[in-house]
C-alpha positions, -999 to 999 in steps of 0.1 A, spaced: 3 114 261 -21 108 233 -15 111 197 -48 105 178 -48 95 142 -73 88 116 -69 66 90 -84 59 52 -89 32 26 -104 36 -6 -118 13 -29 -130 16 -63 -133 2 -100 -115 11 -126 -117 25 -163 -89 28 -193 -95 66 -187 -68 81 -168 -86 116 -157 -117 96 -148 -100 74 -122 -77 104 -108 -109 122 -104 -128 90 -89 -95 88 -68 -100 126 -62 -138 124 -54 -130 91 -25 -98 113 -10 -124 143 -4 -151 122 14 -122 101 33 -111 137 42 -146 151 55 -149 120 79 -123 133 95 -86 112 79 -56 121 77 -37 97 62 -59 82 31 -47 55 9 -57 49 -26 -49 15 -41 -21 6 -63 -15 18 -97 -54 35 -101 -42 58 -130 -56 32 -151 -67 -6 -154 -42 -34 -138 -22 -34 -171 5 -63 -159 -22 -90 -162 -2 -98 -200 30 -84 -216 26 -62 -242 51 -35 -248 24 -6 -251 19 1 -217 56 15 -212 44 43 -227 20 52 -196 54 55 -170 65 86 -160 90 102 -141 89 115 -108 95 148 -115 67 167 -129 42 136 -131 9 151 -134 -10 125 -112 16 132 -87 13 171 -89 -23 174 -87 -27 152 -60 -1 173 -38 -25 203 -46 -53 180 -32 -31 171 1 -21 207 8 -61 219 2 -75 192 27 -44 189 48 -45 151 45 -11 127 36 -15 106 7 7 77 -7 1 80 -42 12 50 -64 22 52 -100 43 40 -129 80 51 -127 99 60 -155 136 64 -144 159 71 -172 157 32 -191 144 15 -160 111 9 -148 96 9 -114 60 0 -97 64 31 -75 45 52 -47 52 91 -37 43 101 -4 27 133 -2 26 153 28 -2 177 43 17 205 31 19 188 -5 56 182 -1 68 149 -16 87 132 17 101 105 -8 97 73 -33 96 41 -23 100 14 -55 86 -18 -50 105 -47 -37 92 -79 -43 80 -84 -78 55 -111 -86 53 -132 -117 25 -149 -126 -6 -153 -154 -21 -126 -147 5 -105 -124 32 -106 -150 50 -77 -132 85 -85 -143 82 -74 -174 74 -42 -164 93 -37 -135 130 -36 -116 130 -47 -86 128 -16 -63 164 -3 -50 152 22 -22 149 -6 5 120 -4 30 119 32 42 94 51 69 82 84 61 81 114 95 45 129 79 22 153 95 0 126 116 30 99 124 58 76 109 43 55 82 57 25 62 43 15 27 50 -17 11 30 -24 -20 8 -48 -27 31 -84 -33 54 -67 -1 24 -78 17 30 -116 18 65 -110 35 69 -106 71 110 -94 65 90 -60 49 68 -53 77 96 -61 103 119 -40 89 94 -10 84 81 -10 122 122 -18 131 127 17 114 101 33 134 65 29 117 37 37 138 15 23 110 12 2 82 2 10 47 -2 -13 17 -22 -3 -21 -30 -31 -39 -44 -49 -67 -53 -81 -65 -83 -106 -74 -88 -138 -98 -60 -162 -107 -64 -170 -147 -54 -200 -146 -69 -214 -115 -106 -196 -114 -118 -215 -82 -90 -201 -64 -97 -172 -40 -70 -159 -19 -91 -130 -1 -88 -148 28 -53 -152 28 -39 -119 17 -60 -107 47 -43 -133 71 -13 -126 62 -15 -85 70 -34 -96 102 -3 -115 109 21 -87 104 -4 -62 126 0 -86 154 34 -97 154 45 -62 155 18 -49 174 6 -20 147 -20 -11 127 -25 -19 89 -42 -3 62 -50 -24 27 -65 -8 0 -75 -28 -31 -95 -22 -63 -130 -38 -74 -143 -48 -108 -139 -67 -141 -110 -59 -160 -106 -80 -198 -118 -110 -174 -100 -108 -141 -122 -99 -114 -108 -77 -85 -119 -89 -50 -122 -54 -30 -122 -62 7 -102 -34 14 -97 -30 54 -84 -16 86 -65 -42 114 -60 -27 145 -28 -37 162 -38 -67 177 -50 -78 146 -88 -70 152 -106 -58 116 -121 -27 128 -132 -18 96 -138 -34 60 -154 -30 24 -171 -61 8 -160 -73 -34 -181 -51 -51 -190 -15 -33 -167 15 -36 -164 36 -8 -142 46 24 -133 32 56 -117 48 86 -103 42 120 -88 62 145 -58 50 165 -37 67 197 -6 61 184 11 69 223 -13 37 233 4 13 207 39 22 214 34 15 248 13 -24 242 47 -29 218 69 -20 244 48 -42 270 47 -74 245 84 -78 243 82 -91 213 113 -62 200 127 -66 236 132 -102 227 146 -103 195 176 -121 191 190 -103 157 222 -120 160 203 -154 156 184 -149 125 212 -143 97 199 -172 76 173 -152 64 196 -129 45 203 -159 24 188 -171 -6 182 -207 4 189 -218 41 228 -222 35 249 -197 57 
């Protein structure tokens, strides 16, 4: 059997304008769509600039809940036009709480389900904590039009206990929007590299594909590296953006093919669960 599927990043700068970055979004969805992708991913919270880089009480004000969120809304109209799935990520407003969120939209425009971020940096310049409770949905896998998906967002990308536990749950691929770029406090630091290696990592050890999608540009003086790209399950980048153009990237995958190179590895065949409880503890102590 074969089960094709093509896959999208997108990368872009952005403004303080909310309807000129949903459009920009909008505009990238369309021409990842008419290269033929089915599953596009936007980066992480594109409704407006990276606003966690300081803690100022104003920017509660742009969360939202789930239900009736405009950006949301419009782009399940977008999905159900094109016939594309799209992990949209957004602010979430949920009664007093506050979560770094993403919807996944189906191709029919139905939202499958939310997934609130996990793992919460804190940091000059990724002062997320303020903003955010740590996500209380768990990991989860989305049954979309094109395959199972998993979604971590952006700081669930340095952990391999997330990416485990997606393809564990039955993710055919791997999906993470980001935003991520200069360190305030250390500006000859560049961890491009790293954040790469460490999704490469995750495509390899559990022999699936991974999508990254991060944002470009200057915001108030931290600089967002791009390098948005597409690992194919043995870890090969088949496809990438540089740190300053916006644009799309695709790759097709059979996702019949993978399942069976997983199977053949062993690695799931050889996991030996009943071994590994110290890493449900906090430091090492069981």
């Amino acid at each position: 059997m074969t089960q094709m599927v093509t896959v999208a990043a997108l990368q872009t700068a952005f403004s303080e304008d909310k309807n000129t970055n949903v459009s920009r979004v909008t505009e990238l969805v369309r021409e990842a769509a008419s290269k033929g992708a089915q599953i596009i991913l936007p980066s992480e919270l594109f409704e407006g600039y990276y606003f966690c880089r300081e803690e100022r009480d104003k920017f509660f004000a742009w969360a939202h809940p789930v239900e009736g969120h405009p950006t949301i809304t419009h782009f399940q109209k977008i999905a159900a036009e094109l016939n594309v799935v799209i992990p949209v990520s957004f602010f979430e407003k949920a009664g007093p709480a506050y979560y770094n969120s993403i919807a996944i939209v189906d191709a029919d425009g139905t939202v499958l389900g939310i997934y609130r971020k996990s793992h919460i940096p804190d940091g000059p310049g990724y002062e997320e904590k303020f903003y955010f409770r740590p996500g209380n949905t768990g990991f989860k896998v989305w049954k979309t039009s094109y395959g199972t998906i998993g979604v971590g967002i952006c700081w669930d990308q340095w952990f391999p206990e997330c990416a485990r536990s997606m393809v564990l749950m039955g993710a055919d691929l791997l999906f993470y929007p980001t935003a991520i770029g200069s360190e305030p406090l250390d500006p000859d630091l560049d961890t491009k590299d790293p954040w790469q290696r460490v999704m490469i990592g995750h495509a390899v050890a559990n022999i699936v594909p991974v999508v990254a999608a991060n944002r470009i540009g200057t915001e108030e003086g931290q600089t967002f590296y791009g390098h948005s790209f597409i690992a194919n399950q043995r870890g090969d980048k088949v496809a990438e953006l540089d740190r300053d153009r916006p644009g799309v990237i695709c790759a097709s995958f059979d996702l019949d093919a993978i399942a069976r190179t997983r199977a053949s590895f062993g690695f799931f065949r050889d996991r030996r669960p009943e071994l590994y409880g110290v890493l449900s503890t906090a430091d090492g102590t069981l």
